[in-house]
C-alpha positions as CSV (number, residue, x, y, z in Angstrom):
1,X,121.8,125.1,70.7
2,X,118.7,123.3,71.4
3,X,117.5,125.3,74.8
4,X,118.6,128.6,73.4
5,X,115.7,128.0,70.7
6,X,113.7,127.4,73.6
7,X,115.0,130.8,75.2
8,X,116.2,128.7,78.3
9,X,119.7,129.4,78.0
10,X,119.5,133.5,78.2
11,X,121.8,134.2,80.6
12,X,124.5,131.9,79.0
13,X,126.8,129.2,79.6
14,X,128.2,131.2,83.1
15,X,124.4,130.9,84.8
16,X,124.3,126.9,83.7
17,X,127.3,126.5,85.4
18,X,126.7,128.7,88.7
19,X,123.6,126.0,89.4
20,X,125.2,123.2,89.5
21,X,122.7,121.7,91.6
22,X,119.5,122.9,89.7
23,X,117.6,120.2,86.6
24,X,115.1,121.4,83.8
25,X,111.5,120.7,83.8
26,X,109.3,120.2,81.1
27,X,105.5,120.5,80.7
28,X,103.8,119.4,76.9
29,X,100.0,119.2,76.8
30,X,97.7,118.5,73.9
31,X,95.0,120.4,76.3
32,X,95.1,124.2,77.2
33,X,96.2,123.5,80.6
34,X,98.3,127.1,81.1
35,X,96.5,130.3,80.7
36,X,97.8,132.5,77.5
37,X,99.0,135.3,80.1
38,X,101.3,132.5,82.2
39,X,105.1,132.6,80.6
40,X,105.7,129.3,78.8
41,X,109.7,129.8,79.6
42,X,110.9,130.7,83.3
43,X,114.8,130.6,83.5
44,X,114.6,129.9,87.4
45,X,112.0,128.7,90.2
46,X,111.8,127.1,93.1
47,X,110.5,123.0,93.1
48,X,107.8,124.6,95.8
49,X,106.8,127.1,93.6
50,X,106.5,124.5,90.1
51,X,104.7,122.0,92.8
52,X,101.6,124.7,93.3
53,X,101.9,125.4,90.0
54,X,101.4,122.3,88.4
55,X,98.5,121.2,90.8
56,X,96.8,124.2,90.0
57,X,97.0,123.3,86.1
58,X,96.0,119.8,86.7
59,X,92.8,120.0,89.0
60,X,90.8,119.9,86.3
61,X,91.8,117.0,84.8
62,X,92.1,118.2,81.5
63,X,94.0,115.0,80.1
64,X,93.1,111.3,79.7
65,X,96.5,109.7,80.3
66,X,99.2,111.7,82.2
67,X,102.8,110.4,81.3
68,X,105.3,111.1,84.3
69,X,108.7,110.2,83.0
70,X,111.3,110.9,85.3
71,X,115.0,111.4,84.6
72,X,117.9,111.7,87.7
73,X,121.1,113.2,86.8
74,X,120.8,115.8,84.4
75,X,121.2,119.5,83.6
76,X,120.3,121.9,81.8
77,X,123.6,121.4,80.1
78,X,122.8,118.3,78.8
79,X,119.6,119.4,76.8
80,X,121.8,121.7,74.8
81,X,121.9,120.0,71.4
82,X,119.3,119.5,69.7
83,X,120.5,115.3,69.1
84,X,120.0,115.1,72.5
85,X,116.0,114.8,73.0
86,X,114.6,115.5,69.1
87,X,111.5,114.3,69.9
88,X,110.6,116.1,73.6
89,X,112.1,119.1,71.9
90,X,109.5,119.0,69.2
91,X,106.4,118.7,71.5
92,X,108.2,121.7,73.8
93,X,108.5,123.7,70.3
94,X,105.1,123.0,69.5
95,X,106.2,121.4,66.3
96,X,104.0,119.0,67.4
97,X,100.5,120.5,66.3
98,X,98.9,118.0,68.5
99,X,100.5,120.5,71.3
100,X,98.4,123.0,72.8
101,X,100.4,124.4,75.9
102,X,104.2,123.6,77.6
103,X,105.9,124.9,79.9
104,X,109.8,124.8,80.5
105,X,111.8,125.9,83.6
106,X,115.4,125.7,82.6
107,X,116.9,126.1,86.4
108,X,114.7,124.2,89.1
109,X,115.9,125.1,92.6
110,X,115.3,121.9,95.2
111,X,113.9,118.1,93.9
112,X,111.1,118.0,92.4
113,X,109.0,115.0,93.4
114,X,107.0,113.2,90.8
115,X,105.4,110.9,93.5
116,X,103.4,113.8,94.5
117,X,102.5,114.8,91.4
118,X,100.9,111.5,90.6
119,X,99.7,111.4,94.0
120,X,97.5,114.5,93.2
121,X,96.2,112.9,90.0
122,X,95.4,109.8,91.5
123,X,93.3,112.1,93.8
124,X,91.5,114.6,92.0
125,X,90.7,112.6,88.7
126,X,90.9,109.2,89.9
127,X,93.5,107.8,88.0
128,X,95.3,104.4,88.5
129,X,99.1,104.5,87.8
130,X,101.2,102.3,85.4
131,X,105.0,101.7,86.1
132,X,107.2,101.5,83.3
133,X,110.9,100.7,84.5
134,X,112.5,101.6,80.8
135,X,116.1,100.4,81.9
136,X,114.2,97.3,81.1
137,X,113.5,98.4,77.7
138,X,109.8,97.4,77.7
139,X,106.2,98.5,78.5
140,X,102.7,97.1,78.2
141,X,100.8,96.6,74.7
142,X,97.7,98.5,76.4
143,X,97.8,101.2,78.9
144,X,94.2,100.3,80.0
145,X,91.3,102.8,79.5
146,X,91.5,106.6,81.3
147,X,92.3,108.2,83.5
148,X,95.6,106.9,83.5
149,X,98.6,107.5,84.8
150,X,101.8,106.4,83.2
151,X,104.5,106.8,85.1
152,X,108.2,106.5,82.9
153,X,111.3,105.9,85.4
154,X,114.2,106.2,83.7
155,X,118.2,105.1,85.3
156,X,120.6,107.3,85.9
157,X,122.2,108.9,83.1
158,X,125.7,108.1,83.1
159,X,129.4,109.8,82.8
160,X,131.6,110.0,79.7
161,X,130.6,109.9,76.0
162,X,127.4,107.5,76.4
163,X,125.6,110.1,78.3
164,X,123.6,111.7,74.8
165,X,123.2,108.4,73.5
166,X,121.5,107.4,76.8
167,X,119.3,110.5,76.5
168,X,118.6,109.9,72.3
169,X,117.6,106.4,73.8
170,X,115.0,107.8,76.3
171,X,113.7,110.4,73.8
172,X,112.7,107.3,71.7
173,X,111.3,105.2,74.4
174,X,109.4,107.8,75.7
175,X,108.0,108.9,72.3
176,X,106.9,105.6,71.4
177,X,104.9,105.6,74.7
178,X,102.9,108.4,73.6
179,X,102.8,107.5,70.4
180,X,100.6,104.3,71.7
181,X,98.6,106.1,73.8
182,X,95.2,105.5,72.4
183,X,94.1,109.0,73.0
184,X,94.6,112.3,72.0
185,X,94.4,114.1,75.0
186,X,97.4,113.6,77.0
187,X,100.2,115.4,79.0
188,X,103.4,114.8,79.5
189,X,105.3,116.2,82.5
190,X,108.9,115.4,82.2
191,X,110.5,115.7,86.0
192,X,114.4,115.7,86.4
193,X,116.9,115.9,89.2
194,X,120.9,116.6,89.2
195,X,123.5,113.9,90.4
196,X,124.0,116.2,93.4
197,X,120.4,114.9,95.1
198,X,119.9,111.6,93.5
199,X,119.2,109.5,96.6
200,X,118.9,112.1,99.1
201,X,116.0,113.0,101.3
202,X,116.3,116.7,99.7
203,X,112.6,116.5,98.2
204,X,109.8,118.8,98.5
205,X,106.6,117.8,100.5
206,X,102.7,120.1,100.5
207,X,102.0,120.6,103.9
208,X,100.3,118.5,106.5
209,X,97.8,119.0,108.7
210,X,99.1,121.0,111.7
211,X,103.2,120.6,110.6
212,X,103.7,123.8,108.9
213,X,105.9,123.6,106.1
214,X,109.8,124.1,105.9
215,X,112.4,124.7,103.4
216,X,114.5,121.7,102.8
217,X,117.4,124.2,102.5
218,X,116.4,126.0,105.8
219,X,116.2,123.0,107.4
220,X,119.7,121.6,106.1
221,X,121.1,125.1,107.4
222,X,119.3,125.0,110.6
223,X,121.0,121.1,111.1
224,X,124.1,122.3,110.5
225,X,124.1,125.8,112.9
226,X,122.8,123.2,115.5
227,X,125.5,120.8,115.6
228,X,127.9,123.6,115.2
229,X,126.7,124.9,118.2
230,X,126.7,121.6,120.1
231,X,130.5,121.4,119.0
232,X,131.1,124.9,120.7
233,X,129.1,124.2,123.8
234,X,131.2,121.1,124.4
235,X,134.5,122.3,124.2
236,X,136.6,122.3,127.5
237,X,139.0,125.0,128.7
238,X,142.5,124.2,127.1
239,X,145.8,125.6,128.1
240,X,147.5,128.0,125.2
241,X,150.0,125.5,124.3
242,X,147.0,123.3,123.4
243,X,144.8,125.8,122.0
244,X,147.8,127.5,119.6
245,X,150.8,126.8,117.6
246,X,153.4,128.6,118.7
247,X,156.1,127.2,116.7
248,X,155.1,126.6,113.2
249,X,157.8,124.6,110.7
250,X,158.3,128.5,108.7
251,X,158.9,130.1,111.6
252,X,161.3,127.4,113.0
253,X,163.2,127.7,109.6
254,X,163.3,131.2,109.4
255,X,164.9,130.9,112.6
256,X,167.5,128.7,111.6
257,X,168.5,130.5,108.8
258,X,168.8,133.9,110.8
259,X,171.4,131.6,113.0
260,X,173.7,130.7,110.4
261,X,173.5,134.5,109.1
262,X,174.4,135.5,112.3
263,X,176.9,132.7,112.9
264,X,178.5,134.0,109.6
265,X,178.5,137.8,110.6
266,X,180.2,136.8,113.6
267,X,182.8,134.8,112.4
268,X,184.0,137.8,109.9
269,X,183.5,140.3,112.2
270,X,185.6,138.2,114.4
271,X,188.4,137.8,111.4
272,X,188.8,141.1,111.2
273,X,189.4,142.2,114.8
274,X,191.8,139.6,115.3
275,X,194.1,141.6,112.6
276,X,197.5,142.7,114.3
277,X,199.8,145.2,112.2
278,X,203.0,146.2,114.1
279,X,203.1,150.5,114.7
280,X,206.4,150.1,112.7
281,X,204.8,149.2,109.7
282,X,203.4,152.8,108.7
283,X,206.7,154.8,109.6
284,X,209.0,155.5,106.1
285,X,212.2,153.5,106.4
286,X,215.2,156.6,106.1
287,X,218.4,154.9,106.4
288,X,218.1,154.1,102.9
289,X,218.3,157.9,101.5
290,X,220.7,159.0,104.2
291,X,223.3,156.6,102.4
292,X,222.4,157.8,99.5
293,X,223.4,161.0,100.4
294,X,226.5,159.8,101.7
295,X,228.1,158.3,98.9
């Protein structure tokens, strides 16, 4: 399997499917953007977490172009043959020698957004951005001189058999992007999100000046206990025949069938107390053996 040789899959096919809402991200650079003591494979992190992480790698611009492709509507499932993304999978292996430093989280908890990413970039090295729609199938000759920033959006990936030929597809497109790139320094940062979140407001965002930041999840649970709440404070007082269910249809055919028992008892018990044998019937007829006797 492709992300077992990448040590992603560790805990097996059970932990892929317990986060179903969780998508892979992937990190390639041809500059020594992670210290040697950082791990280069994390089974599980928050989108917070991989947000501080990566603007901390990238403040110092260490790349002329920066391509942000990003992918909705995968898992980590999908990355599991190696026919699936040959070409990503080489750069994350480091079969690339132009590769200096990658990093690959297997299960990323929340959305990571690549607006912000490039946001930062655009910031702290001064980069201008290039859109690339690839369900177009096409891109620019020239990506202009650097810093640059390329950003790849790719469609959704869909259902059914086409799904790894969609992904083969996008391996190409995006390798022939950075194949054109006329410079050697260059990182990739490959930003995913599962089917669950695509188009929801689920996204991660640095915090503002005095708006403290909160947990999309914490917030989404927060919603929810509220409105629960609001539900229980608007209930009015109800009778017991409103509030319960007395009668349910079990109960109301267990009933009947304890009738017809009973109806049934009745009647045989009823059959047999309604027997009438005369007295005369249990005392020995004589007259029989007396003339017997007789004769």
């Amino acid at each position: 399997m492709y992300l077992s040789k990448l040590g992603l899959l560790s805990l097996g096919a059970a932990a892929v499917n317990a986060f179903q809402n969780t998508s892979p991200f992937f990190l390639a650079s041809t500059s020594e953007t992670l210290d040697k003591s950082s791990p280069s494979q994390i089974q599980l992190q928050t989108a917070t977490w991989l947000l501080d992480e990566i603007f901390s790698k990238l403040t110092s611009c260490p790349s002329d172009y920066y391509v942000i492709a990003s992918q909705p509507g995968v898992h980590s499932s999908d990355f599991s043959s190696s026919k699936s993304t040959p070409r990503l999978g080489a750069k994350l292996l480091k079969e690339d020698k132009a590769v200096k430093s990658s990093l690959m989280v297997n299960e990323v908890v929340e959305v990571l957004d690549a607006k912000q990413i490039q946001a930062m970039i655009e910031k702290n090295c001064g980069a201008e951005n290039i859109v690339i729609d690839a369900s177009k199938g096409s891109y620019p000759k020239t990506f202009g001189k650097s810093p640059r920033i390329i950003s790849v959006d790719f469609p959704m990936l869909p259902l059914g058999s086409e799904r790894e030929q969609q992904l083969q597809f996008n391996d190409g497109f995006l390798a022939d992007i950075i194949d054109r790139i006329p410079s050697s320094k260059y990182t990739l940062l490959y930003v995913t999100s599962p089917r669950e979140y695509t188009g929801s407001d689920s996204t991660t965002h640095p915090p503002s000046d005095g708006v403290p930041y909160q947990d999309p999840l914490h917030m989404e649970l927060k919603r929810h206990y509220s409105t629960h709440s609001r539900r229980e404070g608007s209930k009015t007082p109800q009778s017991l025949f409103q509030e319960y269910q007395y009668l349910s249809p079990g109960l109301f055919m267990g009933l009947l069938v304890a009738f017809f028992c009973l109806l049934i008892l009745y009647v045989g018990i009823s059959a047999l107390t309604s027997l009438q044998v005369p007295y005369a019937a249990f005392e020995r007829d004589t007259s029989a053996s007396v003339q017997k006797k007789q004769q």
